[in-house]
Every structure is written in C-alpha cells, then in structure tokens.
C-alpha positions as CSV (number, residue, x, y, z in Angstrom):
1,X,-127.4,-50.9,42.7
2,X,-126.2,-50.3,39.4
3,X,-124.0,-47.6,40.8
4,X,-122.8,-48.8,43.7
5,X,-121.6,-52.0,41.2
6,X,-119.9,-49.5,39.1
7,X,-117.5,-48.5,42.2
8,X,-116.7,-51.8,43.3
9,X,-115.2,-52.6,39.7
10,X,-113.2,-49.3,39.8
11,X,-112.1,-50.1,42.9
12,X,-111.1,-53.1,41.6
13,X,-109.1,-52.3,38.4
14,X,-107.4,-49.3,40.7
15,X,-105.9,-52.7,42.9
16,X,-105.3,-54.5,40.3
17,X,-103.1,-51.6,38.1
18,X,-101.4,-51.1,41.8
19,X,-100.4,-54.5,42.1
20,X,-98.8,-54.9,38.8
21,X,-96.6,-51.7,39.1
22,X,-95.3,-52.9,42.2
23,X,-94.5,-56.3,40.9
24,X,-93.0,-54.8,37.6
25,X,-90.8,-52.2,40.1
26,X,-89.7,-56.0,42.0
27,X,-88.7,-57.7,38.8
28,X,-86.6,-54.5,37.8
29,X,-84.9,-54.5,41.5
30,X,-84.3,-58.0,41.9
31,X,-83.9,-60.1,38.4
32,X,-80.6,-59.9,36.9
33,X,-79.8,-57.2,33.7
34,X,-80.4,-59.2,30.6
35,X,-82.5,-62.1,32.2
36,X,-85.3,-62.9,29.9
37,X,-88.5,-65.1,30.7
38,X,-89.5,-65.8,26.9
39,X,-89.4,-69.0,25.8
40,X,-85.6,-70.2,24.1
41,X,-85.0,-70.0,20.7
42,X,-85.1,-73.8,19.3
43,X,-81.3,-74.9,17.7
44,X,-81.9,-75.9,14.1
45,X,-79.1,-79.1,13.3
46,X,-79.0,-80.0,9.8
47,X,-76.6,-83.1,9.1
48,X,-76.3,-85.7,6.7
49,X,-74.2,-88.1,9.1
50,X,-74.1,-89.0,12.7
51,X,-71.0,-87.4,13.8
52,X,-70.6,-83.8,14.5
53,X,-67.1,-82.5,12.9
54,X,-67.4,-78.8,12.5
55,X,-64.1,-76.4,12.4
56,X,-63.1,-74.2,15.4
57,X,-64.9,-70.9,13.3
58,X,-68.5,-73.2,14.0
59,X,-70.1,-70.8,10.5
60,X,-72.1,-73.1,8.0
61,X,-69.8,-74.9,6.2
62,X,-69.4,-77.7,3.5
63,X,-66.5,-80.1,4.1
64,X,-65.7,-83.5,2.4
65,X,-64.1,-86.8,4.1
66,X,-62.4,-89.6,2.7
67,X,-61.1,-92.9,4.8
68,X,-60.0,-96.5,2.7
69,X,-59.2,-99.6,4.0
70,X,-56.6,-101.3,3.9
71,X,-55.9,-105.3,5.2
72,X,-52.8,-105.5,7.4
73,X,-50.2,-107.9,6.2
74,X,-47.1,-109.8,7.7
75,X,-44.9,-107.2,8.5
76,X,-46.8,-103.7,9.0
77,X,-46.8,-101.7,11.9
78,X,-48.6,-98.6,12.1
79,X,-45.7,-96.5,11.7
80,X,-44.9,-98.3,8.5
81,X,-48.9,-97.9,7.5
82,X,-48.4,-94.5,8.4
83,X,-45.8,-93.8,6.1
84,X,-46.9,-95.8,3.4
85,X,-50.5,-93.5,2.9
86,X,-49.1,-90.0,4.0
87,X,-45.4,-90.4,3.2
88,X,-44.3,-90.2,7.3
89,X,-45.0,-92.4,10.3
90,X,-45.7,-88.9,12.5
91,X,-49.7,-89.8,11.5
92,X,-49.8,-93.5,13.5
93,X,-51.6,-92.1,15.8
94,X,-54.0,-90.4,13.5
95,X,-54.6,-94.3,12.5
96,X,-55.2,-96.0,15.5
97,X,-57.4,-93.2,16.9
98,X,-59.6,-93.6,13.6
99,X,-59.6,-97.7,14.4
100,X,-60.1,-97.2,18.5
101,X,-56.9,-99.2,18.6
102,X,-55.6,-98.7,22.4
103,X,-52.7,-101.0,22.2
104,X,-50.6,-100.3,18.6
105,X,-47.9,-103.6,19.0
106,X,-51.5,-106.5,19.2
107,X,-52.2,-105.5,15.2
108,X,-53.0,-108.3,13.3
109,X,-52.3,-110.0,10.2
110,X,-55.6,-110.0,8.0
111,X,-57.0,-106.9,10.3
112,X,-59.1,-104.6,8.2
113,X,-58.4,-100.7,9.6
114,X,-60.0,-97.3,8.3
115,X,-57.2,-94.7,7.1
116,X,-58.5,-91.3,7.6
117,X,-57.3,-89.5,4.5
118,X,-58.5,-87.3,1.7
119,X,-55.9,-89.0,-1.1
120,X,-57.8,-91.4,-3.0
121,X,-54.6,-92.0,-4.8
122,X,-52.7,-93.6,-2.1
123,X,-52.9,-96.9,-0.6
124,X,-55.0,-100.0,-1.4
125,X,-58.4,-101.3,-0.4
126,X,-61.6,-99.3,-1.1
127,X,-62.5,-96.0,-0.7
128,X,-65.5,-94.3,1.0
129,X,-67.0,-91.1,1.3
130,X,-69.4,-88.8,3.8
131,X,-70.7,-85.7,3.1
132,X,-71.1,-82.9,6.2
133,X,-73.2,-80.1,6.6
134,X,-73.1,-78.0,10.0
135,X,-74.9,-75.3,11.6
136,X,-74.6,-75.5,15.1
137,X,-73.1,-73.7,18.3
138,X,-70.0,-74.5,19.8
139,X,-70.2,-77.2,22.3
140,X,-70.2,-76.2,25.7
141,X,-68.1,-79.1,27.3
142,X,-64.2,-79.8,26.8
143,X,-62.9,-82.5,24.7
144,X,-61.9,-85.2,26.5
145,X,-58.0,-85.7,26.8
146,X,-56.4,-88.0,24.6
147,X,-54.2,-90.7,26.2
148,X,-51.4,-91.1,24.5
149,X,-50.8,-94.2,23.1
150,X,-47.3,-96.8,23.2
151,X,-45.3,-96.8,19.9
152,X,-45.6,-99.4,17.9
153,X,-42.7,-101.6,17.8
154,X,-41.1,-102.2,13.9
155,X,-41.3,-106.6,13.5
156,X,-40.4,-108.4,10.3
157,X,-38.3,-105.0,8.8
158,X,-35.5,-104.6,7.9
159,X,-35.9,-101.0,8.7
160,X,-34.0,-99.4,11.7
161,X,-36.7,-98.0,14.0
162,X,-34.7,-94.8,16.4
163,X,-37.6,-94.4,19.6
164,X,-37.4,-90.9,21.3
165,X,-38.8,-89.7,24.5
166,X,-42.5,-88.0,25.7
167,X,-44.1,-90.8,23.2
168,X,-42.6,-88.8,20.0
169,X,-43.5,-90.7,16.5
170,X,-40.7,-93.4,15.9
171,X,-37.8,-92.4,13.5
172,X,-37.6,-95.3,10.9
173,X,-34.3,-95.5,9.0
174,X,-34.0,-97.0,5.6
175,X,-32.0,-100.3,5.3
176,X,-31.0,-103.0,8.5
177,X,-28.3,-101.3,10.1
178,X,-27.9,-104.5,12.6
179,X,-29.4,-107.3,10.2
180,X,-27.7,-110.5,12.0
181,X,-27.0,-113.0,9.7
182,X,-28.5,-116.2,9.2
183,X,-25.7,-118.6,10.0
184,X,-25.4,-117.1,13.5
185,X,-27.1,-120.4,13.5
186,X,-23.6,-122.0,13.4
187,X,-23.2,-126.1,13.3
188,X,-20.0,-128.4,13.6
189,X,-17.9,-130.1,11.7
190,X,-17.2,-133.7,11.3
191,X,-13.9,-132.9,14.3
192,X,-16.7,-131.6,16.3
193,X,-15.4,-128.4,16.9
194,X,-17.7,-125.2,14.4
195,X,-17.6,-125.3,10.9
196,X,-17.8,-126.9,7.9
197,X,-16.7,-130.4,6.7
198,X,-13.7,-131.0,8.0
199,X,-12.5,-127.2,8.0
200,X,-13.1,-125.7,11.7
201,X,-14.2,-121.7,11.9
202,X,-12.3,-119.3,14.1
203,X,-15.5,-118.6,15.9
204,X,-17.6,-120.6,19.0
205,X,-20.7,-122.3,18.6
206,X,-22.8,-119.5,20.1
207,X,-22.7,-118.5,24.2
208,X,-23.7,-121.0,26.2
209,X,-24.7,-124.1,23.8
210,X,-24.5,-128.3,24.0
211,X,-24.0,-129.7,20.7
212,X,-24.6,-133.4,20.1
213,X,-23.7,-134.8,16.5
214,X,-23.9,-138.4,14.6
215,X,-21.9,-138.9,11.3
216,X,-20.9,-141.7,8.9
217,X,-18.1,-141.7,6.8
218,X,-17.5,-144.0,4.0
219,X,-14.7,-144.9,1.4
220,X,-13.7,-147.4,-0.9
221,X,-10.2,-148.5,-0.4
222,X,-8.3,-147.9,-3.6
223,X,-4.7,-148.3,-2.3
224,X,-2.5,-149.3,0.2
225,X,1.1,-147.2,0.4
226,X,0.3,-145.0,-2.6
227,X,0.1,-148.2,-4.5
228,X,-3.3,-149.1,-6.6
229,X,-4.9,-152.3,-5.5
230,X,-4.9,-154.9,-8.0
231,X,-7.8,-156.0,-9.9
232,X,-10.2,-158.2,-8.0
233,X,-8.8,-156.9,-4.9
234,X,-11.2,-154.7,-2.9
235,X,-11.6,-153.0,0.4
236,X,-14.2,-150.8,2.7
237,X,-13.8,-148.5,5.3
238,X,-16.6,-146.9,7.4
239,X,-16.6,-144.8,10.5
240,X,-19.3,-143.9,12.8
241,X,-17.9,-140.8,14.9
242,X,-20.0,-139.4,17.7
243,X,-19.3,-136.0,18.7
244,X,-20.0,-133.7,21.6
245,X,-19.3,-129.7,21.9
246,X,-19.7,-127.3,24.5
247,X,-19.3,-123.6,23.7
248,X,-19.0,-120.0,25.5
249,X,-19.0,-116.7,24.4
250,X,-15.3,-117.1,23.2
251,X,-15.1,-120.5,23.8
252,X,-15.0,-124.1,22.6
253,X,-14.2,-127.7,23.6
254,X,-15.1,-130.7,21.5
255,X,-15.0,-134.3,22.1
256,X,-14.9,-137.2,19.3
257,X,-15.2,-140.9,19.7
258,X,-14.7,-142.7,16.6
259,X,-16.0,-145.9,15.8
260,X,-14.4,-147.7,12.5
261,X,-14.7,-150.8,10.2
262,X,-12.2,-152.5,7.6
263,X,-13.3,-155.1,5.5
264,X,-10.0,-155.2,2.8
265,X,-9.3,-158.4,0.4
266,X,-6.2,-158.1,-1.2
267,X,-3.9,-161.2,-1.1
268,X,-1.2,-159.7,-3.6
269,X,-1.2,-155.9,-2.5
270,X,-1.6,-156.3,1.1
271,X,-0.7,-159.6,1.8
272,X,-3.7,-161.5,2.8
273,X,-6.9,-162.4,1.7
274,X,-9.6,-161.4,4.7
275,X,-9.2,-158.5,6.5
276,X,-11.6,-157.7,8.5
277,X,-11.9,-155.3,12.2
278,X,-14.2,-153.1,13.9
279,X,-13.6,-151.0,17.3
280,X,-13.5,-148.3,18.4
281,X,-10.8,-145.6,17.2
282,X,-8.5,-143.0,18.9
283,X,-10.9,-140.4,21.1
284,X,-9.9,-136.7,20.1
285,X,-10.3,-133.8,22.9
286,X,-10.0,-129.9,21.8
287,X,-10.2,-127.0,23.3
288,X,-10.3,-123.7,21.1
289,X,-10.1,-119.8,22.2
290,X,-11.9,-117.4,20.0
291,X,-11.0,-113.5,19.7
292,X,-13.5,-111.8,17.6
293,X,-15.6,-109.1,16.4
294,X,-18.5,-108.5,13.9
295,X,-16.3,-109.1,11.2
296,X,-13.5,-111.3,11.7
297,X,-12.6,-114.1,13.9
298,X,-9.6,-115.7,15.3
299,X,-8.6,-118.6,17.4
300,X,-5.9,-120.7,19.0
301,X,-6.4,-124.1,20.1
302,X,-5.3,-127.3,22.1
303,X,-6.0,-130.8,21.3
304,X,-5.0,-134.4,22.7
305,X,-5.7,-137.9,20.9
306,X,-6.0,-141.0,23.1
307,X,-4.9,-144.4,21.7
308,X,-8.7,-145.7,22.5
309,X,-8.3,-147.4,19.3
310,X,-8.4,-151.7,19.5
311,X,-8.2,-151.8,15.7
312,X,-5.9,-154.8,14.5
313,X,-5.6,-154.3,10.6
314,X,-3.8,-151.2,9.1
315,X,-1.3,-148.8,10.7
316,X,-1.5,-149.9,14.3
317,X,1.5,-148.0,16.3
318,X,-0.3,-145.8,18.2
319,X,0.4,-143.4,21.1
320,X,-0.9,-140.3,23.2
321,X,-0.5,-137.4,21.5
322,X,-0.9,-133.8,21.4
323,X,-1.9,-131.1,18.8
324,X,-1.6,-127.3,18.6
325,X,-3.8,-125.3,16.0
326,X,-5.0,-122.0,14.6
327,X,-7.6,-119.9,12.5
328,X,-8.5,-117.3,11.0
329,X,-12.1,-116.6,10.0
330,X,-14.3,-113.8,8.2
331,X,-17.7,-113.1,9.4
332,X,-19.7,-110.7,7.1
333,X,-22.9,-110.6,7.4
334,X,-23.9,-111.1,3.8
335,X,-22.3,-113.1,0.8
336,X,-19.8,-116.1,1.7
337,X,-16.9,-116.5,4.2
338,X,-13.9,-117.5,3.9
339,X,-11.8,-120.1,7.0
340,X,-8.2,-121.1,6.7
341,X,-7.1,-123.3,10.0
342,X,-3.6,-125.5,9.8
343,X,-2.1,-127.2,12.9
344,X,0.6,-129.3,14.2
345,X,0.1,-133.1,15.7
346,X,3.0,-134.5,17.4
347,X,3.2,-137.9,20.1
348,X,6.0,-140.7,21.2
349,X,6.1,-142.5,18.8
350,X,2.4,-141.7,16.9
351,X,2.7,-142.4,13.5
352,X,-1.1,-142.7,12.4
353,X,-1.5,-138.9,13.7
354,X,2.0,-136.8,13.7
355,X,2.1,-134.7,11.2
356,X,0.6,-131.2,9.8
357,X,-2.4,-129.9,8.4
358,X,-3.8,-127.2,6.6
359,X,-7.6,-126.3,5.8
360,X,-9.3,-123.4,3.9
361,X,-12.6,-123.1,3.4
362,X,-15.5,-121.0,1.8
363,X,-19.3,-120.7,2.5
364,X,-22.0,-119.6,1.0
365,X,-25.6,-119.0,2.3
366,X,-27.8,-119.1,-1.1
367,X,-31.1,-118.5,1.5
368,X,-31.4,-119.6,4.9
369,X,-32.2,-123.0,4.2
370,X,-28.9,-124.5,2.4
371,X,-25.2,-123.5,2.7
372,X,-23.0,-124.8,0.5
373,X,-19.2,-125.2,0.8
374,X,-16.0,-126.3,-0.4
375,X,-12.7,-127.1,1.0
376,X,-9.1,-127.7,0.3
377,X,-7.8,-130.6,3.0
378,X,-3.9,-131.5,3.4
379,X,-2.7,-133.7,5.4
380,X,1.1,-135.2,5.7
381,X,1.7,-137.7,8.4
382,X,4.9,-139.5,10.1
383,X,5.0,-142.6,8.2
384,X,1.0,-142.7,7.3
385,X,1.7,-140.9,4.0
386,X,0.0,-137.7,3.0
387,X,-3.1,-136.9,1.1
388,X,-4.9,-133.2,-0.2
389,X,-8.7,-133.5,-0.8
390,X,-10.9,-131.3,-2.5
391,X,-14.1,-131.2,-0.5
392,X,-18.1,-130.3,-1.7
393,X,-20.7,-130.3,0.6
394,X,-23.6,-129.1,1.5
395,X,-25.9,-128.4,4.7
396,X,-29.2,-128.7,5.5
397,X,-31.0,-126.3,7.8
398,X,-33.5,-128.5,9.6
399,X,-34.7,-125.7,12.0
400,X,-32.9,-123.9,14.2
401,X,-30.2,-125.7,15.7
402,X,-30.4,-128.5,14.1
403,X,-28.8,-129.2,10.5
404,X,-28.2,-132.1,8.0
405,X,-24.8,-132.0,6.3
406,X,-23.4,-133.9,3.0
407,X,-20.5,-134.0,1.5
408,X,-17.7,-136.0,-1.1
409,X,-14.4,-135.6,-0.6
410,X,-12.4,-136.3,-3.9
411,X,-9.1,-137.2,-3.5
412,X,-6.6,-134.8,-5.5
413,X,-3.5,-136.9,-4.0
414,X,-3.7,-140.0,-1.6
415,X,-0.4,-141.7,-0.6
416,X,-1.9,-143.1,2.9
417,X,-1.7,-146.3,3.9
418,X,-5.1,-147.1,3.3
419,X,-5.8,-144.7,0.3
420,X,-9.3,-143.6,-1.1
421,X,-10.4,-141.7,-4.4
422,X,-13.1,-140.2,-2.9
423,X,-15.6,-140.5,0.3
424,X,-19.0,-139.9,1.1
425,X,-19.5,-138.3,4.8
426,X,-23.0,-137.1,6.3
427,X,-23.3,-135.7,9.8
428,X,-26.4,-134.6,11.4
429,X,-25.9,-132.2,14.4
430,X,-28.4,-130.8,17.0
431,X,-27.4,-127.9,19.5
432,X,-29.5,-126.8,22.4
C-alpha cells in the first residue's frame, strides 16, 4: 500500500508541475508586455485645503495664496476693480471667475467679491490666506473650457470705455471724452421760447419736446411817461402769462397768452383817481430756426403779436404786428454761456410793440441743481418809451424737465408809459 500511495502522489505533483508550465507559456503568449497582476500602488495626497492647485511640472511643491475682499460701491465695474488692484482692467475676468460671476454688467452696489491676488498692499477690505501642499499625479481628464464672459459695461464714470472684438478686455481712457452737460436739460423763458429770463438761447428745446409753462410777473408802478408819481399816488401791475413750446431737432415755436392787471391811483400824474382793468393781453406766436453744433448755436426767427388785448387803461392803440429776430449762443460743455439775441417789431400803427430790442445773457451751472443768470434787457418802443433792465435770476432744477425759475429785474432806465424800478417774475416750466 504504502508504495503504491507513494506513485499516486508523484504522479500527481508531475500533473500538477505540467499544468503550471503550460499556463505560465499561455500568460507569456497571450497577456500584453508590461501587464502586471500585482495589486496598484496606493496615491498618497497630502493637502492642507480642499482644492487642488498644483503647477503644470506636478513635483512637491510649497505655494502661497492670497485673495481680499473688497465691497462694491456706486460706480465700479469690474474693469475698473480690475484696474484698481493690479493696475489694468485685462484681469476682470480673473475676478469674476474667482466670484462665479456669469454675467459682469448685474454687479451690485454693497456686493462683497474675493480678489485673487498675492498684494496685500493693494485694495481695501480684509485679507486671507491658504496654505498648499501637493504631491499628486497629473489629472487624467481635460479642463473644462471656459466660456467667455460679456464685458462689463463702464456706468457712473467719467472714463471713456474703447470695446474691441473676440471679447478683448475693454480699453478705458482717462477723462469724459463725451461728458454731456447738465443743462442739455434746457427750460424756457418767460417769451416762451429757450432760455433764461427774458433772454432767448440760439438753441431748441431738445428733439421732439412739449413744453407747458405758468409765470407771474409783478411791478410797482413808479411812473407814468418817464415822470415819477407823486406822493400818495400808487399803482400795480401783474401778469399771469401762460406759455406753450414745441421743439425739433433744430427747431422751435412758442406760443404766449398773457393775462394782465392795473390797479393805478394817481389823480395828479395820470389824471384820475381809480384805475383799475384786467384781460387778457396781446397773444405772441414765434417760430425760431436753430443751426448748431457742440459748441455754438445760432438762430433766426419769426414772430406775430395779435391785438387779443381788451385792456382799457394805459397805452391802448394796438394792431397786428410782426417781428424778426436773431442769436447767437455758446454751448460748452463746462463753465457758463454766454446768449446775445436783438430783434426788430414793426405793425400799422402798433405803438405798445414797435420798436427794437437787444438781450445778452450769461449762465452759470454751479451743480446741477441751480443755474444762476444775469441779463442786460433794452427795449425802445414807437411812442411806449424805452427802458434797459439789469436782470438776476435764478433756476431751480426740480427734476428733469421740470424747473422753478426766479428773478428781479432792476430797472437801470425806465421811460415807458407805465414805468417800474424793479419787478419780481417767477415761472415754473414742465417739458415732456
């Protein structure tokens, strides 16, 4: 038995030594060169963060980040962020990549953003810091493609912002190469057509605006023919005037309806004791081309005056008549302006309004809520006498389109036939 059992296990380890050759010859013959069925080395990953950072050479390496924060106010863009922290706007989109900001013009006032930088110098807000260590392998996927995001528009700067093609960084230019200036917010004047007081400017209204104006003019009567009133005599004049403008791009027409009041006591000077009337005065219709540019402005004009008037007391001979005018305006975009107007009113037999007149004027925009102004008015009528005014005022800027102006004319010389020392005239105009 016991050698017969001895066989049978030699038998056996000859099979199983045959076996294994002819597997090993298989493996050889059929398992790719370099195939290996040991178990994989493990990856060791050392980091002291989350995020995985490490440079294009992937050795062991020590690197140091820095980021701050900074609160977006009224006025930034992240161009303008850009350019404040690394001294160009070409790293915007370094910015909104850092802040997962898809869409760079819906930045907010208040918004706290990250800006990935190593100067702690720079900037405001706080500063934070993370510490990386790597060893790894290079990752086996691509990175995924960056979209490339809109440039950021440039709001509330008076920086010129040049855009270029393929979603280039914008160019930002120092200074407002097109600032417009405030007062493109023009208003009328008390003849309804633009301007000051009674001084018109050479330029329209704006394109395409409907002007609607209330004013109130007051004076004491003082004399009558150039002569004084006597003491204890007295007199009052007020007029209401209502005035409507349309204007174009180089355009204007303006409509004025008058409505007056005399209340005059003076029984040695004038005559009688009580005189007192109220109606309506002569409606005024002009029509005023503009020629301009971004500097200067300059118009000619066409007016008629209707004898609407059903006053009784003063200088009643009254006719239609007709009126031709001009001016000459300066429009710079900074500082004051200067308008000098003068025109010619002629009519069968009008003496209250034949005559010349001549207006210069100057502006001057201290912000954009006041402009104050001052005039020289002269005025020599047929038979109604003549009179030069120097005019102060000052307007208002409710809110766009819509203004509040005062002023006093003094009188330097009044002949007229009701004459005045001075007047006190307010208008309040609303264009849409």
């Amino acid at each position: 038995m016991n050698k017969r059992h001895h066989s049978y296990l030699l038998t056996g380890f000859l099979i199983l030594g045959m076996a294994t050759s002819a597997a090993a010859q298989y493996y050889e013959s059929y398992v790719p060169e370099g195939y290996s069925m040991a178990p994989p080395m493990q990856q060791h990953l050392y980091s002291e963060t989350t995020s995985v950072n490490a440079d294009s050479s992937w050795l062991e390496e020590d690197t140091t980040v820095g980021y701050q924060t900074y609160t977006i106010r009224k006025g930034d863009t992240l161009g303008s962020i850009s350019k404040m922290f690394f001294g160009t706007t070409q790293q915007w989109k370094k910015i909104a990549t850092a802040n997962r900001i898809s869409d760079a013009t819906k930045i907010k006032v208040g918004q706290v953003i990250e800006i990935p930088t190593t100067d702690y110098n720079r900037g405001q807000g706080v500063t934070y810091r993370q510490r990386s260590r790597y060893i790894s392998s290079p990752p086996t996927t691509a990175p995924a493609p960056v979209t490339a995001l809109p440039l950021p528009p440039v709001t509330q700067s008076d920086d010129a912002v040049l855009y270029s093609d393929a979603g280039l960084p914008q160019i930002i230019l120092p200074g407002d190469l097109n600032k417009k200036r405030k007062t493109d917010d023009y208003h009328v004047s008390f003849n309804g057509l633009t301007g000051l007081v009674n001084t018109f400017a050479a330029y329209p209204l704006g394109d395409n605006l409907f002007s609607t104006a209330f004013g109130m003019v007051w004076n004491k009567i003082t004399r009558r023919d150039g002569q004084r009133l006597e003491n204890g005599e007295d007199g009052d004049f007020w007029e209401f005037p209502i005035l409507m403008t349309y204007a174009g791009e180089n355009f204007e027409v303006a409509f004025k309806l008058p409505f007056e009041s005399y209340d005059v006591f003076a029984p040695i000077t004038y005559n009688f004791r009580d005189g007192t009337d109220s109606g309506m005065g002569d409606a005024q219709l002009r029509l005023k081309f503009t020629s301009q540019n971004d500097d200067m402005a300059s118009c000619l004009g066409l007016g008629a005056i209707f004898p609407t008037s059903d006053i009784t007391i003063g200088n009643t001979e009254n006719d239609n008549a007709w009126e031709v005018f001009a001016g000459l305006s300066s429009k710079r975009k900074e500082g004051g302006n200067f308008h000098v107007n003068g025109g010619y009113q002629a009519g069968d037999g009008n003496t209250t309004h034949e005559g010349v007149f001549v207006n210069a004027g100057f502006e001057y925009d201290p912000n954009d809520s006041f402009t104050f102004m001052g005039e020289i008015n002269f005025y020599n009528r047929v038979n109604n006498g003549r009179s030069t005014d120097l005019v102060l005022g000052m307007r208002y800027h409710v809110k766009p389109g819509m203004s509040l102006t005062l002023a006093s004319p003094i009188a330097l010389s009044n002949d007229m036939f009701f004459g005045y020392d001075y007047r006190l005239q307010g208008l309040l105009q609303y264009h849409y």
